[in-house]
mmCIF entry with sequence, helices, sheets and N, C-alpha, C, O atoms, coordinates in Angstrom:
data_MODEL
# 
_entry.id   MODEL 
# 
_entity.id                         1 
_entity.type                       polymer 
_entity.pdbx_number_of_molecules   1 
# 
_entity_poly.entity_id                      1 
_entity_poly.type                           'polypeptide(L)' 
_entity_poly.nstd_linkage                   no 
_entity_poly.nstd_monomer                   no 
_entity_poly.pdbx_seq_one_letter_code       
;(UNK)(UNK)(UNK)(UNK)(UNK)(UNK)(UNK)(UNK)(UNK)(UNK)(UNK)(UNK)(UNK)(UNK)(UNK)(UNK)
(UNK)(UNK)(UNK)(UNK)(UNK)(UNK)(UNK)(UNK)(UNK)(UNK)(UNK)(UNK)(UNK)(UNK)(UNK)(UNK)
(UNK)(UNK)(UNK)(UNK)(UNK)(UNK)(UNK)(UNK)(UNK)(UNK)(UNK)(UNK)(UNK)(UNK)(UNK)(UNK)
(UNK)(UNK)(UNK)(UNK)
;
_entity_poly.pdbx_seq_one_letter_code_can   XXXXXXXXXXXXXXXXXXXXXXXXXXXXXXXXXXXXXXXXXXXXXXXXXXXX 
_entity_poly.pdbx_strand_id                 A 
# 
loop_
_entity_poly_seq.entity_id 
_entity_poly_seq.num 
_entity_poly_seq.mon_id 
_entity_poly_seq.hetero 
1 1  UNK n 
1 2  UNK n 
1 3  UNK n 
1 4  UNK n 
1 5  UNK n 
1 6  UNK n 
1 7  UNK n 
1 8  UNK n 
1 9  UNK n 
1 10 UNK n 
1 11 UNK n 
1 12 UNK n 
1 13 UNK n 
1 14 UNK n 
1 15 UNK n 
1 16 UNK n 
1 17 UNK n 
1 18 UNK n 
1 19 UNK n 
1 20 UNK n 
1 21 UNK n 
1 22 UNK n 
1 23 UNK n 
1 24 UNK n 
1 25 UNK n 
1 26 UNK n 
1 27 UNK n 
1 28 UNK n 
1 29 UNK n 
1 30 UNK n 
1 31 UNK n 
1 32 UNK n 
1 33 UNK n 
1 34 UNK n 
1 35 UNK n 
1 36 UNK n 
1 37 UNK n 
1 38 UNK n 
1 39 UNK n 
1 40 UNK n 
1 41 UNK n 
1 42 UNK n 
1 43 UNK n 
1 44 UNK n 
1 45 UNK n 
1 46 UNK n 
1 47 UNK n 
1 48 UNK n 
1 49 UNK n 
1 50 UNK n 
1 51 UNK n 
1 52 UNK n 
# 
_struct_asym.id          A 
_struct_asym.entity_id   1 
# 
loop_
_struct_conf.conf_type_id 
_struct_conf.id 
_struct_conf.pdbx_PDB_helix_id 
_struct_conf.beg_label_comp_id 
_struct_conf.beg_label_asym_id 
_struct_conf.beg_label_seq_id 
_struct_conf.pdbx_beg_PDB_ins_code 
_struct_conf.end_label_comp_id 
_struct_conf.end_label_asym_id 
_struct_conf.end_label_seq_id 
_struct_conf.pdbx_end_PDB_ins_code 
_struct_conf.beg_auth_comp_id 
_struct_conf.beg_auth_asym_id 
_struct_conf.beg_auth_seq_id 
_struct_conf.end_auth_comp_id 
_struct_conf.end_auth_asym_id 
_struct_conf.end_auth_seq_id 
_struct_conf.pdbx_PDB_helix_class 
_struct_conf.details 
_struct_conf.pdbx_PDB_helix_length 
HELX_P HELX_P1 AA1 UNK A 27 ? UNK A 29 ? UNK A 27 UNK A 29 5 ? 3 
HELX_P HELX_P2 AA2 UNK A 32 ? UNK A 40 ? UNK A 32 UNK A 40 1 ? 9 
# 
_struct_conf_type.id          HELX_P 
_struct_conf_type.criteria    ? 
_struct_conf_type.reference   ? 
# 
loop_
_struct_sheet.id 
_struct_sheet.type 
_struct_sheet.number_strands 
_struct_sheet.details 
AA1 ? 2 ? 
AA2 ? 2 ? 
# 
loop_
_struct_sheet_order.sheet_id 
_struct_sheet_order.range_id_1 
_struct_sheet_order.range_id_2 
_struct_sheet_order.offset 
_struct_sheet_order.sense 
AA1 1 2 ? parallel 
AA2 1 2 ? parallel 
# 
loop_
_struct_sheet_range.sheet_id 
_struct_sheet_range.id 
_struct_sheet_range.beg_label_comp_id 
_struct_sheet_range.beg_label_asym_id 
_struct_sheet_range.beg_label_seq_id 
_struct_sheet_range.pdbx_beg_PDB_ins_code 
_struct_sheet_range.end_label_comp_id 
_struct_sheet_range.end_label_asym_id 
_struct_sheet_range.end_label_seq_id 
_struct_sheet_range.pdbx_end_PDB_ins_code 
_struct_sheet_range.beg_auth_comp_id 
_struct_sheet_range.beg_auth_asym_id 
_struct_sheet_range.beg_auth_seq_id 
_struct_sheet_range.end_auth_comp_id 
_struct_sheet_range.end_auth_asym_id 
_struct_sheet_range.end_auth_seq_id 
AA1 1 UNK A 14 ? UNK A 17 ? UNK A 14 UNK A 17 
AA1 2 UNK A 42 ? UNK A 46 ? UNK A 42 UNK A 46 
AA2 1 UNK A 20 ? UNK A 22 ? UNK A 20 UNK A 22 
AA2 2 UNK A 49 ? UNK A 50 ? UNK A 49 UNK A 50 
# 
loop_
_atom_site.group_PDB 
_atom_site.id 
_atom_site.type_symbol 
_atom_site.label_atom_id 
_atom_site.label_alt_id 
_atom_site.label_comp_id 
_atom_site.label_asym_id 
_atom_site.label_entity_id 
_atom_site.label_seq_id 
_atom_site.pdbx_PDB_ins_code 
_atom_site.Cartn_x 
_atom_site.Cartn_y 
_atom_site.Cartn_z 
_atom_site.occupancy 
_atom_site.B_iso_or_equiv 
_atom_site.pdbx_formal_charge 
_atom_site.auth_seq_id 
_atom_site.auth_comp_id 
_atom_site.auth_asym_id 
_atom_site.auth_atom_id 
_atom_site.pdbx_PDB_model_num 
ATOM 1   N N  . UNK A 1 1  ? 0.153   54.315 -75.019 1.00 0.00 ? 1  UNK A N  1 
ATOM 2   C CA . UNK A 1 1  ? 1.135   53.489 -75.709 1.00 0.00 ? 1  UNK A CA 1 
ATOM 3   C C  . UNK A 1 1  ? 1.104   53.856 -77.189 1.00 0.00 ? 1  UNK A C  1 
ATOM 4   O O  . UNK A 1 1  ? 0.028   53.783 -77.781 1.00 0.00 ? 1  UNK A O  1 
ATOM 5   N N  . UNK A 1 2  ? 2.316   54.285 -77.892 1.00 0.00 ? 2  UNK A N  1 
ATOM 6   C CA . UNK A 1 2  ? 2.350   54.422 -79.228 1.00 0.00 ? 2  UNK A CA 1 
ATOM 7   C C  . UNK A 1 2  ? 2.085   53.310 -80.233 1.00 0.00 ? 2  UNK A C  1 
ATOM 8   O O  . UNK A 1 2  ? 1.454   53.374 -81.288 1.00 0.00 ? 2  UNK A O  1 
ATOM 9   N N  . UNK A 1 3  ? 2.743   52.219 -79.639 1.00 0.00 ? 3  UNK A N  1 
ATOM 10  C CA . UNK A 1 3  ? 3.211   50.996 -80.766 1.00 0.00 ? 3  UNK A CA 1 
ATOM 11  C C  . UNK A 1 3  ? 2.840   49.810 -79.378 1.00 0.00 ? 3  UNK A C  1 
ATOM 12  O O  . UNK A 1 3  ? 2.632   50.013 -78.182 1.00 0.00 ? 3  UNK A O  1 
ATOM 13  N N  . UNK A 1 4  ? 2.871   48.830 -80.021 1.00 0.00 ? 4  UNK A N  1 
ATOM 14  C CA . UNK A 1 4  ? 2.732   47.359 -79.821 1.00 0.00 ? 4  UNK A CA 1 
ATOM 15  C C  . UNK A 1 4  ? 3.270   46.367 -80.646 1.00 0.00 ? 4  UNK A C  1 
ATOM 16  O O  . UNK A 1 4  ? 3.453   46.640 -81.832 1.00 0.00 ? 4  UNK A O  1 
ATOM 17  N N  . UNK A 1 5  ? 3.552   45.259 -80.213 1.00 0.00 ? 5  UNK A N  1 
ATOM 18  C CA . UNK A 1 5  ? 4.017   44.326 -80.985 1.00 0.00 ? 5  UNK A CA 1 
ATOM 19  C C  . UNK A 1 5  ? 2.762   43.468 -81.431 1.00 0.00 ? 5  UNK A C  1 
ATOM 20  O O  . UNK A 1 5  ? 1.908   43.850 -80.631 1.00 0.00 ? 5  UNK A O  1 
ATOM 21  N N  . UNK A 1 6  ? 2.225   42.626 -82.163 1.00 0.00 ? 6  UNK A N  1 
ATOM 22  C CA . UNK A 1 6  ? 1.280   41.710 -82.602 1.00 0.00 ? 6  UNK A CA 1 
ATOM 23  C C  . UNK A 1 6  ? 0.983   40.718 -81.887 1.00 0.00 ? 6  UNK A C  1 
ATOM 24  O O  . UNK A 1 6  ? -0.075  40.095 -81.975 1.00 0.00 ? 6  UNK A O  1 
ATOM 25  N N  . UNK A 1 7  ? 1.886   40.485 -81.118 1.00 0.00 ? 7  UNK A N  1 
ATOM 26  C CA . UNK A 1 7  ? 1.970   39.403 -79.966 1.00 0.00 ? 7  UNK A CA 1 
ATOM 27  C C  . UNK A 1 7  ? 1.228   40.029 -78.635 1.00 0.00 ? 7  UNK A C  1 
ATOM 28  O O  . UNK A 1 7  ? 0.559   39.342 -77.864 1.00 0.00 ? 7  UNK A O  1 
ATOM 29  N N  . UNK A 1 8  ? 1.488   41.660 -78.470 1.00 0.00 ? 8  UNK A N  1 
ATOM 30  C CA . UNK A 1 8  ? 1.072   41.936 -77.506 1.00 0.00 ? 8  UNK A CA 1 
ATOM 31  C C  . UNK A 1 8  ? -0.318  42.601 -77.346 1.00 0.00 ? 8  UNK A C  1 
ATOM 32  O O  . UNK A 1 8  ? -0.831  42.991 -76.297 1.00 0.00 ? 8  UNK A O  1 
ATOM 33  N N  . UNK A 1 9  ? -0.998  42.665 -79.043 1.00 0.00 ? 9  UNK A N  1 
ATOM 34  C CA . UNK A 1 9  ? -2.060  43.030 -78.730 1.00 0.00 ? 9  UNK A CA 1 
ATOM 35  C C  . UNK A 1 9  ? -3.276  41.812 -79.035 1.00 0.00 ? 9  UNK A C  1 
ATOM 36  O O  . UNK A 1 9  ? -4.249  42.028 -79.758 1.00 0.00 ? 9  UNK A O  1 
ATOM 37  N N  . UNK A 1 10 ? -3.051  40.684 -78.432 1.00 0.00 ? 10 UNK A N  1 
ATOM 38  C CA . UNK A 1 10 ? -3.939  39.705 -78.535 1.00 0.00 ? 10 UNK A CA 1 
ATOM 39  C C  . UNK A 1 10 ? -4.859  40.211 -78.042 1.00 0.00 ? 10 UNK A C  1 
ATOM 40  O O  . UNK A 1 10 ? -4.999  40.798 -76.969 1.00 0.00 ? 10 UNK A O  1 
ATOM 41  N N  . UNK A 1 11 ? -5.982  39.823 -79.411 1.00 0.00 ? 11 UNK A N  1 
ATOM 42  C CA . UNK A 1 11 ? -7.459  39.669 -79.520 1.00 0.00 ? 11 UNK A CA 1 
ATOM 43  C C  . UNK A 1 11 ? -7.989  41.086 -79.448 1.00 0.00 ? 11 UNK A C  1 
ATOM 44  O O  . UNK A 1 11 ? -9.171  41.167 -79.113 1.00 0.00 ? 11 UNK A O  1 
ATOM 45  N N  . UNK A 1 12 ? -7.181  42.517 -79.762 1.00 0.00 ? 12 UNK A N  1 
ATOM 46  C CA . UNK A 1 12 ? -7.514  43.720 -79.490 1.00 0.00 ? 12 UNK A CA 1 
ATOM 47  C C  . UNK A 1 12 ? -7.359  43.914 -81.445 1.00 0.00 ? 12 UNK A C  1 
ATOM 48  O O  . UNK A 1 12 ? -6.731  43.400 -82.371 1.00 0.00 ? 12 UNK A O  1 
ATOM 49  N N  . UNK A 1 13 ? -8.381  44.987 -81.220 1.00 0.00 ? 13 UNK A N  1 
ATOM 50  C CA . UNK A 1 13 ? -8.190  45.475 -83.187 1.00 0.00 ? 13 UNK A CA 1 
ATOM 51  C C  . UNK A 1 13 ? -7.821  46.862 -83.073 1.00 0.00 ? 13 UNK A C  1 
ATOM 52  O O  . UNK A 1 13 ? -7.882  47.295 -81.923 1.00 0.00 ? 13 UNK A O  1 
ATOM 53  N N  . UNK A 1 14 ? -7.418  47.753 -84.052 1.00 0.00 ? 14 UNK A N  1 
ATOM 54  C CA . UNK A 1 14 ? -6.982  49.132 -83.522 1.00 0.00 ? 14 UNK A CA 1 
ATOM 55  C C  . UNK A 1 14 ? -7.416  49.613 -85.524 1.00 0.00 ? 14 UNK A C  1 
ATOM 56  O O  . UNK A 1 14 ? -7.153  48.921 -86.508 1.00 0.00 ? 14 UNK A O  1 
ATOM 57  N N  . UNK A 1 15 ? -8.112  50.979 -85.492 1.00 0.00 ? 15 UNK A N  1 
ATOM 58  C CA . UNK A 1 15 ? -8.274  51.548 -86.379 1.00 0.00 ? 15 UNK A CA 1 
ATOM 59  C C  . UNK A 1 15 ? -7.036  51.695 -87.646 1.00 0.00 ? 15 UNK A C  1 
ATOM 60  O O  . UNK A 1 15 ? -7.290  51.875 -88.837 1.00 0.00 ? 15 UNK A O  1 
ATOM 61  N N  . UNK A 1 16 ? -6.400  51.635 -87.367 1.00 0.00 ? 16 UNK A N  1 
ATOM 62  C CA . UNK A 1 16 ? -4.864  51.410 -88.385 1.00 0.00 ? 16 UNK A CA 1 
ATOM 63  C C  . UNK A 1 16 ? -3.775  50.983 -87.513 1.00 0.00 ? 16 UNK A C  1 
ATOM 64  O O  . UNK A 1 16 ? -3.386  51.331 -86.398 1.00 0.00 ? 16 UNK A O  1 
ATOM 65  N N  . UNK A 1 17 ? -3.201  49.635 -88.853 1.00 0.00 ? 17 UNK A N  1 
ATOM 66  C CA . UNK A 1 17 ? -2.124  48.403 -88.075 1.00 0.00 ? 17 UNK A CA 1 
ATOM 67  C C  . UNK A 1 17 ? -1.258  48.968 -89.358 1.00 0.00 ? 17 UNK A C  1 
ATOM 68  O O  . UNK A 1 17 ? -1.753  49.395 -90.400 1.00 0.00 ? 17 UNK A O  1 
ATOM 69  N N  . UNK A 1 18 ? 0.281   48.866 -89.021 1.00 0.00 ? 18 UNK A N  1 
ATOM 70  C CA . UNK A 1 18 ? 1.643   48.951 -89.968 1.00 0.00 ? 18 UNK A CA 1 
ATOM 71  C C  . UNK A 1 18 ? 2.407   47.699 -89.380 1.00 0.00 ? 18 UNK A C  1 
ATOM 72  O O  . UNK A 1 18 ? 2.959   47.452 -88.308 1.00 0.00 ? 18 UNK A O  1 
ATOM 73  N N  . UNK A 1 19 ? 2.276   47.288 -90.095 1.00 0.00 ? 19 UNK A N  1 
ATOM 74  C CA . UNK A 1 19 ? 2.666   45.798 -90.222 1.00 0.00 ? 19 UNK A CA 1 
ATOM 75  C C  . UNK A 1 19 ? 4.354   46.210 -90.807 1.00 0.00 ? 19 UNK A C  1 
ATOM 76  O O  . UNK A 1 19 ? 4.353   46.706 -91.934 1.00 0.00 ? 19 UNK A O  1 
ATOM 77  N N  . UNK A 1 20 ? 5.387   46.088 -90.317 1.00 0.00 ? 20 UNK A N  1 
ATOM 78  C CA . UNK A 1 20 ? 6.404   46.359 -90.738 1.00 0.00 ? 20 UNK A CA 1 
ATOM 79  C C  . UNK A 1 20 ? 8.251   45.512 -90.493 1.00 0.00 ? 20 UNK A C  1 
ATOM 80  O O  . UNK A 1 20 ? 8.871   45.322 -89.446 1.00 0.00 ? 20 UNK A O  1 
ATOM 81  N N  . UNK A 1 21 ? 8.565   45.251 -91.669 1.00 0.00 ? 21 UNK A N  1 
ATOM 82  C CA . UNK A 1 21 ? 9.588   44.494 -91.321 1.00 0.00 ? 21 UNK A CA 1 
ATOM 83  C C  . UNK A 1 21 ? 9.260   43.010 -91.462 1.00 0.00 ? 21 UNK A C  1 
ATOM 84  O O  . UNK A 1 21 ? 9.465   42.176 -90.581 1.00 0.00 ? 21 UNK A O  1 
ATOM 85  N N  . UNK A 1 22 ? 8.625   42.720 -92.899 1.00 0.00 ? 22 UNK A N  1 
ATOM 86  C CA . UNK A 1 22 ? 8.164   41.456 -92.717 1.00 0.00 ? 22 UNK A CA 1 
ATOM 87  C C  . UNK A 1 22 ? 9.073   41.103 -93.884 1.00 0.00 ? 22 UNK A C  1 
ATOM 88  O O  . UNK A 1 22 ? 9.363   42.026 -94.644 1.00 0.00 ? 22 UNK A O  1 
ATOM 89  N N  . UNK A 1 23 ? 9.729   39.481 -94.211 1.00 0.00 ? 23 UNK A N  1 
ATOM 90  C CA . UNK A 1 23 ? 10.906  39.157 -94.264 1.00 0.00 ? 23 UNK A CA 1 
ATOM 91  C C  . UNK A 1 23 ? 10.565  37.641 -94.162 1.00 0.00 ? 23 UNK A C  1 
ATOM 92  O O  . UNK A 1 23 ? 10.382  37.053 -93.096 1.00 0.00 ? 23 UNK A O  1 
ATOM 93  N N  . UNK A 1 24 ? 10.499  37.044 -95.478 1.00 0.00 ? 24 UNK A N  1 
ATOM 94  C CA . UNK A 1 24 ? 9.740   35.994 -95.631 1.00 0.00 ? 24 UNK A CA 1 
ATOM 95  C C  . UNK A 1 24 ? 10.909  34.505 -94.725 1.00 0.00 ? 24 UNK A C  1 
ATOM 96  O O  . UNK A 1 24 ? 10.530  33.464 -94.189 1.00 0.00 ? 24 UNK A O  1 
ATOM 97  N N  . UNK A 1 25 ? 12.354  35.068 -94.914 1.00 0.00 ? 25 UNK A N  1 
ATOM 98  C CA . UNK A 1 25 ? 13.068  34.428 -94.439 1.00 0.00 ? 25 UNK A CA 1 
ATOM 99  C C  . UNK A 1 25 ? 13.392  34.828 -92.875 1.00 0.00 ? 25 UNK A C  1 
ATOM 100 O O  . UNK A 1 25 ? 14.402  34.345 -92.363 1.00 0.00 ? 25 UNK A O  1 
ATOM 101 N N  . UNK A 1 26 ? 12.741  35.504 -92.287 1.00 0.00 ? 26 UNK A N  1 
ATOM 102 C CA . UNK A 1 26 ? 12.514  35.923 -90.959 1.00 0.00 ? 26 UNK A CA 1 
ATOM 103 C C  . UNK A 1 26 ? 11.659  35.512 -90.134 1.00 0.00 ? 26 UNK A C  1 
ATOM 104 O O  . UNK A 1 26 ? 10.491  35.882 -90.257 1.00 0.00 ? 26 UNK A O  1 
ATOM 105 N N  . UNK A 1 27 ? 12.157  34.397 -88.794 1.00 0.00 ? 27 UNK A N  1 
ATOM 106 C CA . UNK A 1 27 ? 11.552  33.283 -88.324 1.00 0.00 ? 27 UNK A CA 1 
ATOM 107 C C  . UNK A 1 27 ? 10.294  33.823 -87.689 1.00 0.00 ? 27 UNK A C  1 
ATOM 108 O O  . UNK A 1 27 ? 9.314   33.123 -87.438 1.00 0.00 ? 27 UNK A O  1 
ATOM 109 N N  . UNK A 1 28 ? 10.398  35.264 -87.420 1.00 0.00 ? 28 UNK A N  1 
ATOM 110 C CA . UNK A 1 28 ? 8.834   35.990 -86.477 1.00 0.00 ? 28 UNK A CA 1 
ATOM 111 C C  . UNK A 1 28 ? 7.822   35.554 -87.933 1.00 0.00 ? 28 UNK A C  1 
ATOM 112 O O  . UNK A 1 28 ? 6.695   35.205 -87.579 1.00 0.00 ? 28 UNK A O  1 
ATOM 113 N N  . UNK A 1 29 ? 8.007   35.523 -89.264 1.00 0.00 ? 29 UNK A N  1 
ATOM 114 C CA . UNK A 1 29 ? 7.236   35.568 -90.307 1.00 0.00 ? 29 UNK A CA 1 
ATOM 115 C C  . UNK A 1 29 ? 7.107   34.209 -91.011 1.00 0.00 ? 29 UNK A C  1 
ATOM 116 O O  . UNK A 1 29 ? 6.514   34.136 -92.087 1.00 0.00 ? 29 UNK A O  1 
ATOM 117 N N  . UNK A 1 30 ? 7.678   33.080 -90.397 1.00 0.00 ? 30 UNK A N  1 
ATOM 118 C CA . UNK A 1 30 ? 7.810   31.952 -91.189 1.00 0.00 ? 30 UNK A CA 1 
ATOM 119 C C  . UNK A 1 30 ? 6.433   30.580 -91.427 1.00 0.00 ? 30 UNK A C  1 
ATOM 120 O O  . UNK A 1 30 ? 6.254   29.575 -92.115 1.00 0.00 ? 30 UNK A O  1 
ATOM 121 N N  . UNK A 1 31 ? 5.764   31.327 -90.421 1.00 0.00 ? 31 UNK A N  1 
ATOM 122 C CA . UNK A 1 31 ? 4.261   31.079 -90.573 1.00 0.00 ? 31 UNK A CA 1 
ATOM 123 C C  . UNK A 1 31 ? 3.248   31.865 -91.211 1.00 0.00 ? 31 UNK A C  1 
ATOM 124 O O  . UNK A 1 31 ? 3.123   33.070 -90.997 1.00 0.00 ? 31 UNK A O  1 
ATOM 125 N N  . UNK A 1 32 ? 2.439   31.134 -92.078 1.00 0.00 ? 32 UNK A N  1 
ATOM 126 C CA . UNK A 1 32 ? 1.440   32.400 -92.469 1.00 0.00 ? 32 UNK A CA 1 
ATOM 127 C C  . UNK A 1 32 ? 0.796   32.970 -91.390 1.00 0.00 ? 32 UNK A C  1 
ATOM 128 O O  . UNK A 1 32 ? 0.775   34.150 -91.039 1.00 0.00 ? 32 UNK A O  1 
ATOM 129 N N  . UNK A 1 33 ? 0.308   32.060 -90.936 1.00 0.00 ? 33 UNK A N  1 
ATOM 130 C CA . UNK A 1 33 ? -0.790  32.328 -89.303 1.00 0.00 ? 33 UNK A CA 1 
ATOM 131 C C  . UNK A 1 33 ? -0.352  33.623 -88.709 1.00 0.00 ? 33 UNK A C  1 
ATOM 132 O O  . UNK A 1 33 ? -1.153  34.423 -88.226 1.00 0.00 ? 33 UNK A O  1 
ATOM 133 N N  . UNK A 1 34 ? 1.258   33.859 -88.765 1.00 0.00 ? 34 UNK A N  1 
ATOM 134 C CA . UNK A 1 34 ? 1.727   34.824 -87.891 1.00 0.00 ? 34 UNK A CA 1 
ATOM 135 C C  . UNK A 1 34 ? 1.441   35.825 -88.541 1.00 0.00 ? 34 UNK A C  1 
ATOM 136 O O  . UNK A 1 34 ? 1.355   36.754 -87.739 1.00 0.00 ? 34 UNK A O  1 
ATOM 137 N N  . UNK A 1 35 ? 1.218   36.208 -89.679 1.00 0.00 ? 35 UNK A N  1 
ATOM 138 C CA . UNK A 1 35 ? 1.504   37.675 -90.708 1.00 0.00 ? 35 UNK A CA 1 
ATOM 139 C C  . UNK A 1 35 ? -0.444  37.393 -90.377 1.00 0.00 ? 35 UNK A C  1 
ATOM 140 O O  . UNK A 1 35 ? -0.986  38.055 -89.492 1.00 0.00 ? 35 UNK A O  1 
ATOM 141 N N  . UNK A 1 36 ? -1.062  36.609 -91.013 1.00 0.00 ? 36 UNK A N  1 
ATOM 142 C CA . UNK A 1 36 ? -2.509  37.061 -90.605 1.00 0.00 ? 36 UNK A CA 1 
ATOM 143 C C  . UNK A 1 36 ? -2.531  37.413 -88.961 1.00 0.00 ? 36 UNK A C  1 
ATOM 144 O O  . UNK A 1 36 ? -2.887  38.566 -88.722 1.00 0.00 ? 36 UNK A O  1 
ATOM 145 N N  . UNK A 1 37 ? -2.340  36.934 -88.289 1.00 0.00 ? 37 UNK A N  1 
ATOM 146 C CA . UNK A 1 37 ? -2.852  37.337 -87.227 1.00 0.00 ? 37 UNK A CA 1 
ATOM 147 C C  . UNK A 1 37 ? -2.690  39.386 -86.773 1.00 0.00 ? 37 UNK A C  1 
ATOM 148 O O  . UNK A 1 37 ? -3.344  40.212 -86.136 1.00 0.00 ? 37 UNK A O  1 
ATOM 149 N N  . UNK A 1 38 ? -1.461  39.356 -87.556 1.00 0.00 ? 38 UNK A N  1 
ATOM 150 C CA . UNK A 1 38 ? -0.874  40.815 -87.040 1.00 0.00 ? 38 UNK A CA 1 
ATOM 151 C C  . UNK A 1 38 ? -1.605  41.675 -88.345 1.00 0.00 ? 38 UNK A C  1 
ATOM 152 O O  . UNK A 1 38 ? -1.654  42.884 -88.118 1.00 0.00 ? 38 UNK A O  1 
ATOM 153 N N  . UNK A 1 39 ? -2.127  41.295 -89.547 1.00 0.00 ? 39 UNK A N  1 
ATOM 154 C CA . UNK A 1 39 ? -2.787  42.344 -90.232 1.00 0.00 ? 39 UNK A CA 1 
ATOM 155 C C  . UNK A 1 39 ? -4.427  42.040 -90.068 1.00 0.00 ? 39 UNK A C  1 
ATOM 156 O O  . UNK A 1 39 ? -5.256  42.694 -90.700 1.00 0.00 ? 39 UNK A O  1 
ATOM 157 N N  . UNK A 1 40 ? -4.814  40.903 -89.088 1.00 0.00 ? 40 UNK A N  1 
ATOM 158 C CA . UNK A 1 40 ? -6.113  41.097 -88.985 1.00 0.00 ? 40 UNK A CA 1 
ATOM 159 C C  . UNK A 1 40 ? -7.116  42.040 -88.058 1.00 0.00 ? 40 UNK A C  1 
ATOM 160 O O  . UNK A 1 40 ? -8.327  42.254 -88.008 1.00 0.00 ? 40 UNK A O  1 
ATOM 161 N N  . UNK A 1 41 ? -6.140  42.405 -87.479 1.00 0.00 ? 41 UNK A N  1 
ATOM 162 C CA . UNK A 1 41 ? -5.719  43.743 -86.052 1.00 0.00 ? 41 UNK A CA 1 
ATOM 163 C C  . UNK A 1 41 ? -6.480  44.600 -86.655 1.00 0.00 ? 41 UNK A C  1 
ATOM 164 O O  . UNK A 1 41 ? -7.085  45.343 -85.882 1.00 0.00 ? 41 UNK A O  1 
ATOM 165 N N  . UNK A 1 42 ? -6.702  44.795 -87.975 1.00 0.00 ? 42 UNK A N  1 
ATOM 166 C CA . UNK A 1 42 ? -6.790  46.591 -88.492 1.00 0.00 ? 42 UNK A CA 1 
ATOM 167 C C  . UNK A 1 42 ? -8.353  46.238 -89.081 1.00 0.00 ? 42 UNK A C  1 
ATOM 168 O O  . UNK A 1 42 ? -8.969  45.287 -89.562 1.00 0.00 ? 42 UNK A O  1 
ATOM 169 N N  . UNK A 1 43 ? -8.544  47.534 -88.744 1.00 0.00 ? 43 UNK A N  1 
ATOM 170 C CA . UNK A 1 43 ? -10.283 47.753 -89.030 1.00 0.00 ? 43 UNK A CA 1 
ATOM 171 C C  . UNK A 1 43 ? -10.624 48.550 -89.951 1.00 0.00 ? 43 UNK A C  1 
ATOM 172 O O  . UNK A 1 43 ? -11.772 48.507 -90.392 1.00 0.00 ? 43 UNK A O  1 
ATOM 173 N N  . UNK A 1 44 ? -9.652  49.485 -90.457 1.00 0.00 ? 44 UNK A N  1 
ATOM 174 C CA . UNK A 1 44 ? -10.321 50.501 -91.679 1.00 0.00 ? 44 UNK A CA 1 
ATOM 175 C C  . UNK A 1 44 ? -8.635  50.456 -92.380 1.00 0.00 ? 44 UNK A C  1 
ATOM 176 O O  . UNK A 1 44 ? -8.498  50.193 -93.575 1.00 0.00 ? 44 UNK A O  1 
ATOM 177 N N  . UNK A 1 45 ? -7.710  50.675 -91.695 1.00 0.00 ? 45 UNK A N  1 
ATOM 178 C CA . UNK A 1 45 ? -6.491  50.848 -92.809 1.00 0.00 ? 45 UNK A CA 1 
ATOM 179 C C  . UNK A 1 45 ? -5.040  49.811 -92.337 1.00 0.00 ? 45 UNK A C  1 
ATOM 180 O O  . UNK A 1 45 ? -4.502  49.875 -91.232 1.00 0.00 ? 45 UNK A O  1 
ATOM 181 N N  . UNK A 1 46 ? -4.712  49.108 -93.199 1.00 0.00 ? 46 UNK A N  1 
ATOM 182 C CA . UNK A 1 46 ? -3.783  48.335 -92.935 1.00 0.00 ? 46 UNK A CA 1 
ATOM 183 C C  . UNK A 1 46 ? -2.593  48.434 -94.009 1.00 0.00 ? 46 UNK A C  1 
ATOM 184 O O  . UNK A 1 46 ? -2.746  48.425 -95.231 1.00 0.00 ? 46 UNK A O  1 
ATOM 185 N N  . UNK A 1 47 ? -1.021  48.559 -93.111 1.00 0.00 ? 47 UNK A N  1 
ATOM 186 C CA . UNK A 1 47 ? -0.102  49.121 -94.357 1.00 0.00 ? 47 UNK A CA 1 
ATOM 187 C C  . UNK A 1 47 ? 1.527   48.540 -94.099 1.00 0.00 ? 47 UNK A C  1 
ATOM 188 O O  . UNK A 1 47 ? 2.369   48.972 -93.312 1.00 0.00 ? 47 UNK A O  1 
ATOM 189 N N  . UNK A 1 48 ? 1.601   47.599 -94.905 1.00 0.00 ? 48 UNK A N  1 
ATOM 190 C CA . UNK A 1 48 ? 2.567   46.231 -94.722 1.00 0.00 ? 48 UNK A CA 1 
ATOM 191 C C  . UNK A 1 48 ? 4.041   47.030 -95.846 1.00 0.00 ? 48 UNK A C  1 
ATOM 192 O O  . UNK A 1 48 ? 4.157   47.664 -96.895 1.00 0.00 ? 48 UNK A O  1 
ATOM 193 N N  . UNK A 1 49 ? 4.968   46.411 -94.672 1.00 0.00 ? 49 UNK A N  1 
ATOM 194 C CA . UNK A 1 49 ? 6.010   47.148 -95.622 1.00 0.00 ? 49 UNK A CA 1 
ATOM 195 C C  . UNK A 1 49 ? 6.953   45.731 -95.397 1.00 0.00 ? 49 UNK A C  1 
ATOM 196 O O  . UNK A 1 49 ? 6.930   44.974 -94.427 1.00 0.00 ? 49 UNK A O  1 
ATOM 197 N N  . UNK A 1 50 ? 7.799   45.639 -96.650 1.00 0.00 ? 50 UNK A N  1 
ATOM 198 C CA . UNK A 1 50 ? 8.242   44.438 -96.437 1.00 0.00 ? 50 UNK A CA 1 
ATOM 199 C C  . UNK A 1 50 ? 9.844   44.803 -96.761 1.00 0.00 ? 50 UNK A C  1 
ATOM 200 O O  . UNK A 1 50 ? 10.299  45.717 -97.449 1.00 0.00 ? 50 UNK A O  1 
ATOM 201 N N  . UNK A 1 51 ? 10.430  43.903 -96.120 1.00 0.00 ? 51 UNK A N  1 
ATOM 202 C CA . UNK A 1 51 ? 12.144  44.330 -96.001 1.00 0.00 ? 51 UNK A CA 1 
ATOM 203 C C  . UNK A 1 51 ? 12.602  43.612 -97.240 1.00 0.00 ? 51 UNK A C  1 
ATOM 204 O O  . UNK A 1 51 ? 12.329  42.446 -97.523 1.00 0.00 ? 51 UNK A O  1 
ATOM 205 N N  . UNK A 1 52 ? 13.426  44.556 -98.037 1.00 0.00 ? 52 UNK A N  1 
ATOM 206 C CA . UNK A 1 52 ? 13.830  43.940 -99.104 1.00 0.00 ? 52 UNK A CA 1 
ATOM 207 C C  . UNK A 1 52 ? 15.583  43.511 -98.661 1.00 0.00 ? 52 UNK A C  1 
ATOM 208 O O  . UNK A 1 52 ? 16.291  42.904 -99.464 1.00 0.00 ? 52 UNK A O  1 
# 
């Protein structure tokens, strides 16, 4: 599998997470809980790009 969604890799960590498409007015992001949960995934490199 190339990619995953954050949802689908519950409770798994992966050596580098791209956190992408985050969009403060975007209901997948309207919780903090949700943005930690998907950059706590990453173990050595984590790289958040945010939609302007």
């Amino acid at each position: 599998m190339l990619y995953r969604t954050y949802m689908k890799f519950n409770g798994c960590e992966s050596p580098i997470v791209f956190v992408i498409d985050v969009d403060k007015d975007d209901l997948r992001w309207s919780q903090n809980s949700e943005l930690y949960t998907a950059m706590s995934r990453a173990q050595s490199l984590l790289i958040v790009v945010n939609k302007k």
